[in-house]
N, C-alpha and C positions, 0 to 999 in steps of 0.2 A: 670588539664589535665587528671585526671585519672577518672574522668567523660563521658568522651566521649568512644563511643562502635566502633568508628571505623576511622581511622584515614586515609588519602590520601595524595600529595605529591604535590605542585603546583609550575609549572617551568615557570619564569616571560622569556619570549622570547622579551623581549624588549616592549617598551612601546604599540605596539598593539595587542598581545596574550600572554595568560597566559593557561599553561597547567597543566589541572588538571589527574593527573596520576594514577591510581590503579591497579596495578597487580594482585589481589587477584579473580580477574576472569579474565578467559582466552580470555574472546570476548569481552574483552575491547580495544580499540585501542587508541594509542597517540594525534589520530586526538580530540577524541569526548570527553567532561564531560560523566562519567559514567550513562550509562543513569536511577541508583537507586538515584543518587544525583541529577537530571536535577531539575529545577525551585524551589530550596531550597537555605536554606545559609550554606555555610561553614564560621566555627570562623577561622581567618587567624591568625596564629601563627608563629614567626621568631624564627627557636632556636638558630640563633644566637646573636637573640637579645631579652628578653624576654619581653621588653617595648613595641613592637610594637603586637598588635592585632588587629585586623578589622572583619567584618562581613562583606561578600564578595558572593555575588549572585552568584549561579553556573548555569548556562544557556548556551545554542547554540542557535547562529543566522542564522544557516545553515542548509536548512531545510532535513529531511533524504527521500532519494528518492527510489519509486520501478516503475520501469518502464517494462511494457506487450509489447511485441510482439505476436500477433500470424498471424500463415499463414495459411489457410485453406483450403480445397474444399468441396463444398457442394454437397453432392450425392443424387441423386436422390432415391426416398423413405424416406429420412429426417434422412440423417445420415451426422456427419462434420466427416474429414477425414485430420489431421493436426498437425503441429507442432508449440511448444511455447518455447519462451525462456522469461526469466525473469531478469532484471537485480537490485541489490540491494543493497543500497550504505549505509552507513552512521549503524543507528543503524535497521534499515532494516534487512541489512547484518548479524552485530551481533546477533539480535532476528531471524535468520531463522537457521545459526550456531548452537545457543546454541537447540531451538527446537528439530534440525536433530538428536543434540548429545546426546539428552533425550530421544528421541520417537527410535529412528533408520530408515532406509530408507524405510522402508515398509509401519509405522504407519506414518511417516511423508507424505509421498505420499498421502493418506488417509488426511488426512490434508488439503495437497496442493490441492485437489479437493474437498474439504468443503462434505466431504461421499456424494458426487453424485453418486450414484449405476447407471447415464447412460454416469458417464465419465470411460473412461477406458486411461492410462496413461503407456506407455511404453520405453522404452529403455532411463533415465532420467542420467542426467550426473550434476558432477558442476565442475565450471573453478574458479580458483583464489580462494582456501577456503584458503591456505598460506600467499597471498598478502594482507596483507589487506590496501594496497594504493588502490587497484582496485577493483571492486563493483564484488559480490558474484553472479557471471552468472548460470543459472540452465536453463538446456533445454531436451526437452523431445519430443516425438509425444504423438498423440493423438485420441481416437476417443469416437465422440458422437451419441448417440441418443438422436434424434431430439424431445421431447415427443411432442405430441397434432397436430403432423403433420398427413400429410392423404394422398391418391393417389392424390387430387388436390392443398394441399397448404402446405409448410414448413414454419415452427417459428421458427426463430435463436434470442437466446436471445446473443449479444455479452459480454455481460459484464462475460467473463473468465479470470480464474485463481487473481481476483483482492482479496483485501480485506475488501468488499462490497456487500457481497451475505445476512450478517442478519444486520437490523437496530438494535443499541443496545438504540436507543434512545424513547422509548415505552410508556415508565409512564407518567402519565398526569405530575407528578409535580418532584422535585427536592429537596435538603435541601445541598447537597456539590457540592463546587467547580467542575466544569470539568476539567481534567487534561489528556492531548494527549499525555505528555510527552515531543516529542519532535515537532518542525514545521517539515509538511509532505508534504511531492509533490509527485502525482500519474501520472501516463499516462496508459492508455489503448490503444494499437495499436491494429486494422486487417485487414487482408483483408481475403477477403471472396470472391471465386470463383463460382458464379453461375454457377447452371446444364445447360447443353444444355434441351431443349424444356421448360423452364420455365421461368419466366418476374416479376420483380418487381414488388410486388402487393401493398407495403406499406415500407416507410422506417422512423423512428423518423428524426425528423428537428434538425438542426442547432440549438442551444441554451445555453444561458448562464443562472448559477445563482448565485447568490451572497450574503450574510450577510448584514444587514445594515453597520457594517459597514467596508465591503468587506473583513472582518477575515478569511472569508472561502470563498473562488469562484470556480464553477464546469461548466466548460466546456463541450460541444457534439457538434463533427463536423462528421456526414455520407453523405456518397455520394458514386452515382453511377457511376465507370468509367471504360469505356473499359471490358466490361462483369465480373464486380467483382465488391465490396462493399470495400469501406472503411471507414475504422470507427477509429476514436480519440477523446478519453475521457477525460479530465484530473481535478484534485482536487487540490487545493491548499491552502493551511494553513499558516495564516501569524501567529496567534498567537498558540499557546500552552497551555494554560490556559485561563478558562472562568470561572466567578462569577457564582455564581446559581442560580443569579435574569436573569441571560441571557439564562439561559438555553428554556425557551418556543420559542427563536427563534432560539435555533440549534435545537431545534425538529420540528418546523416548518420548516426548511431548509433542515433535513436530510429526513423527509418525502417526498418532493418534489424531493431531488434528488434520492432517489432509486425509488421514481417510474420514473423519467427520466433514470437512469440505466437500469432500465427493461424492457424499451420497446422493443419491439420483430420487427426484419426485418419478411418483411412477403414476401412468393414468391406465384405465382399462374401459376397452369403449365399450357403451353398453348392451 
């Protein structure tokens, strides 16, 4: 026993969950495996009985969620003019917590708009940092400049406030494991208010993509309705961990979708 560096606490709730507990950080929750111990083993130890030991996989099969709203207006000269809110559950939640509580809310903001010098981020709030039965709300306004826009056409890239702005999947080749941590579910919501005297010049299609075999699927649904855009993104993670013989096809797929992420609505005025 005097081996081991760090020791946790696991509460058998009856034959369908078992809780793995560590207090020794504050943005751990009752709900989640900590997520320093996620897709490792714990040695299971009974102190009250010292015969029983087991080696005992610590995972979630619950995937941790961040979900985008934003609302928008598009101004004419190629400025947005909007508010977002974000919701963050799971260990989302925890990893935005512990962030805030390191950086402070000023460098954290900076953050939260990945140092875009043409986002500007004002009046920012959070709901439920207490509760953590309920997902960690942060909502703010907003405004952009539109760059590469001109007196005849505006580029709204949507994909805001997500965690999808740099591919980290680059190098031709690989030698370790991929490890996400935990399973992730994204959505990107907006809508987007077109200016009066300007028309739809181009919008990204409808499209899905997927992994062989379907580990990761990324959805895009825009459409134009009732003089606005809307736009729903979403990313899905069934597994956690990848081999590193697999890795040439998450960078063949993560390729593909950030340049799907990035296509640009385009407006042309009339």
């Amino acid at each position: 026993m005097n081996a081991f560096n760090k020791t946790v606490v696991s509460v058998n709730a009856g034959s369908k969950r078992a809780y793995t507990l560590d207090a020794s950080n504050k943005f751990n929750t009752w709900r989640d495996v900590p997520f320093e111990l996620l897709n490792s083993n714990g040695f299971f130890v009974d102190p009250n009985n010292w015969g029983i030991h087991m080696l005992v996989p610590l995972k979630n099969d619950n995937p941790s969620r961040k979900i985008v709203f934003v609302t928008a207006e598009i101004k004419q000269g190629g400025k947005l003019d909007g508010n977002a809110q974000i919701n963050d559950f799971s260990y989302h939640r925890a990893n935005c917590l512990q962030v805030y509580d390191e950086l402070g809310e000023k460098k954290y903001i900076d953050k939260l708009k990945d140092n875009d010098n043409s986002l500007t981020i004002t009046g920012y709030k959070r709901d439920n940092v207490g509760k953590d039965t309920l997902p960690l709300t942060e909502s703010f306004s907003f405004q952009q400049e539109l760059t590469g826009s001109d007196e005849n056409y505006i580029f709204i890239n949507p994909n805001l406030f997500s965690s999808f702005h740099t591919n980290p999947f680059l190098s031709e080749t690989r030698h370790s494991e991929i490890d996400f941590g935990s399973l992730n579910y994204y959505a990107i919501n907006g809508i987007y208010k077109i200016p009066a005297g300007y028309k739809i010049e181009s919008i990204p299609k409808p499209t899905s993509l997927m992994m062989p075999d379907t580990s990761i699927t990324f959805k895009r649904v825009v459409a134009d309705q009732e003089g606005s855009i809307m736009v729903h993104y979403t990313v899905n993670y069934k597994h956690a961990v990848f081999p590193a013989d697999e890795y040439p096809s998450i960078r063949d797929f993560y390729k593909k979708m950030f340049d799907l992420l990035n296509e640009q609505i385009v407006l042309k005025k009339n």
